[in-house]
C-alpha positions as CSV (number, residue, x, y, z in Angstrom):
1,X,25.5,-2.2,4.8
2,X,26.7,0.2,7.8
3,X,24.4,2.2,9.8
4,X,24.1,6.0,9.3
5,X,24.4,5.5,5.4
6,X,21.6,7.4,3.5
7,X,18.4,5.5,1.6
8,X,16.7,6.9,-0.4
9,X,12.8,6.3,-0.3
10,X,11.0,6.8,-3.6
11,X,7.1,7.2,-2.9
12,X,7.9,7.4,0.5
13,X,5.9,9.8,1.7
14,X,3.0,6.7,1.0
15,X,1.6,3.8,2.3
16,X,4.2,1.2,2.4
17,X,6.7,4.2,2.7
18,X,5.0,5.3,6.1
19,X,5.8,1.9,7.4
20,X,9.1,1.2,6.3
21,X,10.9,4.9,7.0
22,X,10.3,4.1,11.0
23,X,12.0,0.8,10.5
24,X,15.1,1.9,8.7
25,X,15.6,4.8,11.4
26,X,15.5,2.2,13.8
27,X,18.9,0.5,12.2
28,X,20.5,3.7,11.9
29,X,20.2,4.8,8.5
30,X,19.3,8.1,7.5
31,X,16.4,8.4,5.4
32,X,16.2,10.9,2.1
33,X,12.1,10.7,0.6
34,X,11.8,11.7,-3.4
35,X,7.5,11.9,-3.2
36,X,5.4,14.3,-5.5
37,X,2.3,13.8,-2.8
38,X,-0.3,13.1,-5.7
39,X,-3.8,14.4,-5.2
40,X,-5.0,11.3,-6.1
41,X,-3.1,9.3,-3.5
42,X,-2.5,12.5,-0.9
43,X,-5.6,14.4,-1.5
44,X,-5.9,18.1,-2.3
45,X,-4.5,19.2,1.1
46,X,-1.9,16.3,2.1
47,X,-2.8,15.3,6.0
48,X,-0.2,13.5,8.6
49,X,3.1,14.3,6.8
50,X,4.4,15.4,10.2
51,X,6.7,12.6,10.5
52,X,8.3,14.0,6.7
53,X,9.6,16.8,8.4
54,X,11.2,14.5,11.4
55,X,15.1,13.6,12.5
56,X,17.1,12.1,9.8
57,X,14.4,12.1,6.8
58,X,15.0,15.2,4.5
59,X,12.2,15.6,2.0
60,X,12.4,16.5,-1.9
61,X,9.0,17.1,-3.3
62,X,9.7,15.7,-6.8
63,X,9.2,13.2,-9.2
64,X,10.8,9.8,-10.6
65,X,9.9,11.5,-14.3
66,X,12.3,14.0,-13.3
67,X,16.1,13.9,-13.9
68,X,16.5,16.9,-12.4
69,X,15.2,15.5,-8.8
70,X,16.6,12.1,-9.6
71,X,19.8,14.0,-9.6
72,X,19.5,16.0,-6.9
73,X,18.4,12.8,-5.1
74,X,20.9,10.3,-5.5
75,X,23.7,13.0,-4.4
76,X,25.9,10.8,-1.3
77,X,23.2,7.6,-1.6
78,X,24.0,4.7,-0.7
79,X,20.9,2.4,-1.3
80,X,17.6,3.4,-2.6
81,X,14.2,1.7,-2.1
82,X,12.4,1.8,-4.8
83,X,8.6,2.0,-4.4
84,X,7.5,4.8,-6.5
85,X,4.8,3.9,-9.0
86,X,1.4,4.3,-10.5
87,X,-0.7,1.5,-9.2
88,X,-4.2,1.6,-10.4
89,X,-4.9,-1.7,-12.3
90,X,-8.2,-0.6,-14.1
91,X,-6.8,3.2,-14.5
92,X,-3.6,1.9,-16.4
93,X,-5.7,0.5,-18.8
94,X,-6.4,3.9,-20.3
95,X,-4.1,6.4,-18.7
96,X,-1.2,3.8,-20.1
97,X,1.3,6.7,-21.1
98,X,0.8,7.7,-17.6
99,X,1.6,4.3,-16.3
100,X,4.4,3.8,-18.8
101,X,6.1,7.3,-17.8
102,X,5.9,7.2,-14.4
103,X,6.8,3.2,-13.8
104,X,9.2,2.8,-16.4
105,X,10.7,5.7,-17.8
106,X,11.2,6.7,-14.2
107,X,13.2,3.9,-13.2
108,X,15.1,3.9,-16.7
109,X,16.2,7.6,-15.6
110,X,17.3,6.6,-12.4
111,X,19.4,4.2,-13.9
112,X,20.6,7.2,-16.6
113,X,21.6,9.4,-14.1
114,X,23.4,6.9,-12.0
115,X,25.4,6.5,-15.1
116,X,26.2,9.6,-15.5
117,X,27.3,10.3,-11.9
118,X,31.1,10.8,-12.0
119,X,30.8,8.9,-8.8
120,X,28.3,7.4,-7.0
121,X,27.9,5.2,-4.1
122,X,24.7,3.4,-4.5
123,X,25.6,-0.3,-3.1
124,X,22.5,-1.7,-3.6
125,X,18.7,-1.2,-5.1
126,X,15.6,-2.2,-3.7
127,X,12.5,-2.6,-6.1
128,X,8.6,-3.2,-5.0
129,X,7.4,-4.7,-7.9
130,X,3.9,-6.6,-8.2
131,X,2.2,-10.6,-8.2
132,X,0.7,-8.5,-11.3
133,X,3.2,-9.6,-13.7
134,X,2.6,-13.0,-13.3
135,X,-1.2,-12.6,-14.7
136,X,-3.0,-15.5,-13.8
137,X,-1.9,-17.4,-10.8
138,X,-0.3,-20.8,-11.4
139,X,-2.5,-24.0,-11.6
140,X,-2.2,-28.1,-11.7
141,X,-3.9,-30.1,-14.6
142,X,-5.7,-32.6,-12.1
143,X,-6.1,-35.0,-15.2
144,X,-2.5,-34.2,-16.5
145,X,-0.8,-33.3,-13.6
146,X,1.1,-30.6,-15.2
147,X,1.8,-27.4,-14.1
148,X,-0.2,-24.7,-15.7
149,X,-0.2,-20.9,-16.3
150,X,-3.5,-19.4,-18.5
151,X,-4.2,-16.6,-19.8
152,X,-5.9,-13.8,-19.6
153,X,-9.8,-14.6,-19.4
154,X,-11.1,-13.3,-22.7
155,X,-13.6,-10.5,-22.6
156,X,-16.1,-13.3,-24.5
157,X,-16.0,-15.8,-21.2
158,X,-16.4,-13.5,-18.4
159,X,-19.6,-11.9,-20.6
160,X,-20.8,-16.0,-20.3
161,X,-19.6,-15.8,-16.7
162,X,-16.9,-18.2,-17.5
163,X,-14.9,-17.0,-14.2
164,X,-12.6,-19.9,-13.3
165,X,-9.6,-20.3,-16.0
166,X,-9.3,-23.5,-17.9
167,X,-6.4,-25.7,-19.4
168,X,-5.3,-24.0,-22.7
169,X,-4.5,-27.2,-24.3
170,X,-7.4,-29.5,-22.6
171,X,-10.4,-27.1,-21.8
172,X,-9.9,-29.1,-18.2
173,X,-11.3,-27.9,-15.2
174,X,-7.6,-26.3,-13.0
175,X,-6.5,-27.1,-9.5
176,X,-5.1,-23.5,-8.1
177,X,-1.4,-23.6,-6.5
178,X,1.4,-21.3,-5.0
179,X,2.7,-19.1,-7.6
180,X,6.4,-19.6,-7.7
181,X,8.9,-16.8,-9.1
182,X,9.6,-19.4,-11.8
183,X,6.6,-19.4,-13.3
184,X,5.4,-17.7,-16.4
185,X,5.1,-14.0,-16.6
186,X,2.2,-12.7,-18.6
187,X,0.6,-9.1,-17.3
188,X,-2.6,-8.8,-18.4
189,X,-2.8,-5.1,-17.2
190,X,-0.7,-2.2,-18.6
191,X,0.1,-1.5,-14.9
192,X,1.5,-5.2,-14.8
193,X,3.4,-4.9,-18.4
194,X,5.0,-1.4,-17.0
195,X,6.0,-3.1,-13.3
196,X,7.5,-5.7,-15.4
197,X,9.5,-3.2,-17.5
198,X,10.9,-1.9,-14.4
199,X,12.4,-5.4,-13.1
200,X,14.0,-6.0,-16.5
201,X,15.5,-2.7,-16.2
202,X,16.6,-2.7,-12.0
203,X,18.0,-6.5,-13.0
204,X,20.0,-5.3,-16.7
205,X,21.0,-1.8,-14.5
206,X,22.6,-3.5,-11.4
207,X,23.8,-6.0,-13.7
208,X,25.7,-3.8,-15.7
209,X,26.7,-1.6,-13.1
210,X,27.4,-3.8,-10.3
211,X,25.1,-2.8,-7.7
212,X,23.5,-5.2,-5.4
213,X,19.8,-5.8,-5.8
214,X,16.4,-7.7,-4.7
215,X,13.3,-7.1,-7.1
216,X,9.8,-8.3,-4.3
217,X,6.8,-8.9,-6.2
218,X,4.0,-7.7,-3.7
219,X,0.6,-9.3,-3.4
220,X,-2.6,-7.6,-1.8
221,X,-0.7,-5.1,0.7
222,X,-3.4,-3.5,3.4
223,X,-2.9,-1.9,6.7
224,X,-2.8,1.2,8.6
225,X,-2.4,3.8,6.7
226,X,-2.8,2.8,2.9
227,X,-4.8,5.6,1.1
228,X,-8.8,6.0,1.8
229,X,-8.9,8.6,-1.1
230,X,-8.3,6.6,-3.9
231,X,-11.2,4.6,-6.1
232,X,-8.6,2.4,-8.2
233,X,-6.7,1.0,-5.5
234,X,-7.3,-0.7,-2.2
235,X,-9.9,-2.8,-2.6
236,X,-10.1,-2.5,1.5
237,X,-10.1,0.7,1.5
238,X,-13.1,1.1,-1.0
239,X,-14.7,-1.6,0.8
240,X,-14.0,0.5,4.7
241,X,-15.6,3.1,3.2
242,X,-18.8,1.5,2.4
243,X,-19.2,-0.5,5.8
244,X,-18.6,3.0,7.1
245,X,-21.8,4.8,4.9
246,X,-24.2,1.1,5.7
247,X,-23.7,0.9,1.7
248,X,-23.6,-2.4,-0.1
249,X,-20.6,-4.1,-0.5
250,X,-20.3,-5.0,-4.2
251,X,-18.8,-8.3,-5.4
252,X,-17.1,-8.6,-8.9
253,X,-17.3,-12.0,-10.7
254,X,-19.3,-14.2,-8.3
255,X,-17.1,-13.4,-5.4
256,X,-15.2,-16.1,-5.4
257,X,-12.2,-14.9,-6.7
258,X,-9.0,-14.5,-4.5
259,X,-6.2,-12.9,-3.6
260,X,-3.3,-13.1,-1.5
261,X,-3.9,-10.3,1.6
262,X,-0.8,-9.5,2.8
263,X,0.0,-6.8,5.7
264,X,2.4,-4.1,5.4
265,X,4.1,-4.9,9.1
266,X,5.4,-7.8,6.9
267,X,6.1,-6.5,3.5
268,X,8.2,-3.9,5.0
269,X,10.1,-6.7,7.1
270,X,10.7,-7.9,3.5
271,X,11.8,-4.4,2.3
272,X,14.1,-4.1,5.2
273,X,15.8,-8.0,4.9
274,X,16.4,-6.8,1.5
275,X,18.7,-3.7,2.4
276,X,20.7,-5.4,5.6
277,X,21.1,-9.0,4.5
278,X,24.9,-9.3,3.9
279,X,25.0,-10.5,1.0
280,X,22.5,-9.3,-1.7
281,X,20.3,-11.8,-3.0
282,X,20.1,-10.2,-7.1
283,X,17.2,-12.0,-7.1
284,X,13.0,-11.9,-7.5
285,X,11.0,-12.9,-4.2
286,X,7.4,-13.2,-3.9
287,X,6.2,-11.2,-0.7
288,X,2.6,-12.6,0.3
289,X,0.7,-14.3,3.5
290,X,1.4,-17.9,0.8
291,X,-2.7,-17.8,1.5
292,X,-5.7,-17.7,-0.9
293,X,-8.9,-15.4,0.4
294,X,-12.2,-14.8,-1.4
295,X,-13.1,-11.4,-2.1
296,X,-15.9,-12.4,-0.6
297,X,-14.5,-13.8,2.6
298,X,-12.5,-10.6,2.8
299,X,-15.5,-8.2,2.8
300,X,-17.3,-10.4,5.6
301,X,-14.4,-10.7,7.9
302,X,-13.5,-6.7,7.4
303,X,-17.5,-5.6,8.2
304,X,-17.3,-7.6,11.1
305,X,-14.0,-6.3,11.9
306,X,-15.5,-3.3,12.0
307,X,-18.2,-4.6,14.7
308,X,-20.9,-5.2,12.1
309,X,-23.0,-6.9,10.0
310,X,-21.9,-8.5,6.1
311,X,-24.0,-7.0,3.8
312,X,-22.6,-8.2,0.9
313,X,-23.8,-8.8,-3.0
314,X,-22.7,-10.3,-5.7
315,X,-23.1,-7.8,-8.9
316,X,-21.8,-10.3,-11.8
317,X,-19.9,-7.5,-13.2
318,X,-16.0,-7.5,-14.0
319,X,-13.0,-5.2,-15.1
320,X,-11.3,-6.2,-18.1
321,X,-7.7,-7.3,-17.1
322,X,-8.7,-8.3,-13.7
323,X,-7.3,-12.1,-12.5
324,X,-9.3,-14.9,-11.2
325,X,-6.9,-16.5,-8.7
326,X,-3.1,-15.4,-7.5
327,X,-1.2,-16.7,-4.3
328,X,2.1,-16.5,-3.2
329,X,4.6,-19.3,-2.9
330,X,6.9,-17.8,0.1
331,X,9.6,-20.4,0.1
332,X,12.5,-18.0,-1.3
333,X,11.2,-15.1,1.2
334,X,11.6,-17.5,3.9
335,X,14.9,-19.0,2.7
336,X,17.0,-15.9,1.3
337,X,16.0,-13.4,4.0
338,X,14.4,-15.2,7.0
339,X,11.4,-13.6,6.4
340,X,8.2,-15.2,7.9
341,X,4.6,-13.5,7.7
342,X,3.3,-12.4,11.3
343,X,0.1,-11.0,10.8
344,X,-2.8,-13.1,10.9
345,X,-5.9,-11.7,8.0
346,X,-7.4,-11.3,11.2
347,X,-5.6,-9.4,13.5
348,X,-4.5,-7.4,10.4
349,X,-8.1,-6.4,9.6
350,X,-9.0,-5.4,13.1
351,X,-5.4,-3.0,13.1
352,X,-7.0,-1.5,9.9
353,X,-10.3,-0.6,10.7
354,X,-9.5,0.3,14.1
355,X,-6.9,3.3,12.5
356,X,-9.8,3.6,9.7
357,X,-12.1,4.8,12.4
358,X,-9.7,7.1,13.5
359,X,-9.9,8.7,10.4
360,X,-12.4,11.4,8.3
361,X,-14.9,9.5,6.1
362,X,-13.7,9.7,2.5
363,X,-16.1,11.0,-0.1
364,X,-17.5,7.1,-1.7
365,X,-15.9,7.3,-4.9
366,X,-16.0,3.6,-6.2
367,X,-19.0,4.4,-8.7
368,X,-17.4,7.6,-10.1
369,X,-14.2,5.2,-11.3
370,X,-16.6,2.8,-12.4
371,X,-18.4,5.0,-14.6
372,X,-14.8,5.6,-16.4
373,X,-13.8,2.3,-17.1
374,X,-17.7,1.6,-18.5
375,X,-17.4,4.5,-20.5
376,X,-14.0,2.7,-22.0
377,X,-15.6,-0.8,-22.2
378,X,-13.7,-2.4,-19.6
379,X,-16.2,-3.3,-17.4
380,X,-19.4,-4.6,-18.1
């Protein structure tokens, strides 16, 4: 794609957007953000938005839910970047009209009033999509040696502290391994059943209308920058917040549970290789580190990133619709787009809580959304 062609930026005015906009300038392209600036991600009184108003980026404060702004944002695009979305895993599961609107009715309007565009020249579409949809990572049968993908743990076995997930045909103990794009999809969230929806519908939509795409499913993204405001996201940021106050760090499960921690220098190296590779891949690629943490390794290596002592427990308690294991298998990043992951867990921890510290302490909020998803039974 040649330089000085507009992108638009859905949710750019966020997390992953923040990183990404400065990296798209940097190759010339001028930048066009569609962001509502949500309370619950932005707070009350959005802070450090300077950069909104800077060279090149022209701001709509509007919504994906919208045709209206859709409209008035795809006027003279000529690639969009995708990364509007409700994210909250343990929120979706009652606010799932919320979820459903904003995820995938938003991206089916997009697609609507592309269609109805007497011309357009969008050459290419650029979805963040989530390791979510996959549910349970993928797993080897040790006795079998078949390749296995469970399902979700019922509410029944985590209340017997069954954590680990076993073979659905044997009852054998698993062997966890890379999760490849191949593998079985089965969401176990609504979050995950909408961010589904919308790669079925950015895949069927370019399809159909012959526009370039790359759908990334995203694992654990942290850094610089990713919201300190909100409880149902971020399990970093909840957990910064607490090291800040000398709180507790509470463990779900037994702690041992993991996750694929992933910084956004490298995802948005991904969302970049995705809009100036030459030819467009039209195909799903896992972002991730390919590397397995503990929650509980996590929340030791972040307290001491933050120059103090682990003061960790583990509570026992769950969320209904949270995973056990999920890591990324990285070979397609690394082969389609030349994408390697940079940033170390470690160095990427001390970049976050060094710009945490730069920041206000959040109000701790973590109980508050607890209380919720108790009061729906879906946490213990």
């Amino acid at each position: 794609m040649s330089m000085s062609k507009i992108v638009l930026v859905t949710g750019g005015a966020g997390f992953i957007g923040s990183h990404l906009i400065p990296k798209l300038q940097a190759h010339g392209y001028r930048i066009r953000v569609l962001d509502p600036l949500t309370v619950q991600v932005h707070g009350v009184l959005p802070q450090d938005l300077d950069w909104l108003a800077g060279e090149g980026i022209e701001f709509i404060r509007g919504s994906v839910t919208s045709k209206e702004d859709w409209t008035r944002s795809l006027e003279g695009v000529h690639a969009v970047v995708h990364l509007a979305a409700e994210t909250g895993t343990g929120q979706s599961m009652y606010e799932i009209a919320k979820y459903n609107e904003v995820n995938s009715q938003g991206t089916a309007l997009m697609f609507e009033v592309l269609s109805r565009m007497t011309t357009h020249q969008v050459k290419r579409i650029v979805l963040s999509s989530s390791r979510s949809v996959y549910g349970e990572g993928a797993y080897v049968n040790p006795e079998s040696g078949m390749r296995v993908c469970p399902s979700a743990r019922t509410a029944d076995a985590l209340n017997l502290q069954q954590w680990e997930p076993v073979c659905p045909l044997s009852g054998a103990q698993l062997q966890l391994v890379p999760t490849k794009e191949t593998d079985q999809i089965a969401p176990s969230s609504f979050y995950a059943a909408t961010k589904y929806a919308q790669e079925d519908l950015v895949r069927i939509g370019c399809q159909s209308m012959g526009i370039g795409y790359t759908i990334f499913r995203l694992q654990n993204v942290y850094g610089e920058r990713q919201s300190l405001n909100n409880p149902y996201t971020g399990i970093l940021s909840i957990f910064s917040t607490k090291i800040r106050r000398d709180s507790v760090l509470p463990l779900f499960e037994d702690g041992l549970e993991s996750r694929d921690f992933v910084h956004v220098d490298d995802v948005t190296d991904a969302l970049l290789a995705g809009l100036t590779v030459t030819e467009s891949p039209n195909a799903i690629i896992n972002v991730g580190s390919g590397v397995a943490t503990s929650v509980k390794e996590v929340a030791e290596e972040l307290t001491k990133a933050f120059g103090k002592e682990p003061n960790v427990t583990v509570t026992g308690q769950f969320r209904i619709g949270d995973i056990r294991h999920n890591y990324a298998d990285i070979e397609r990043l690394i082969s389609l787009l030349g994408v390697v992951p940079k940033v170390s867990l470690k160095e990427g921890l001390k970049r976050f809580a060094t710009w945490v510290l730069s920041q206000p302490l959040p109000e701790d909020q973590l109980e508050k959304a607890n209380q919720e998803l108790r009061a729906r039974k879906l946490m213990n």
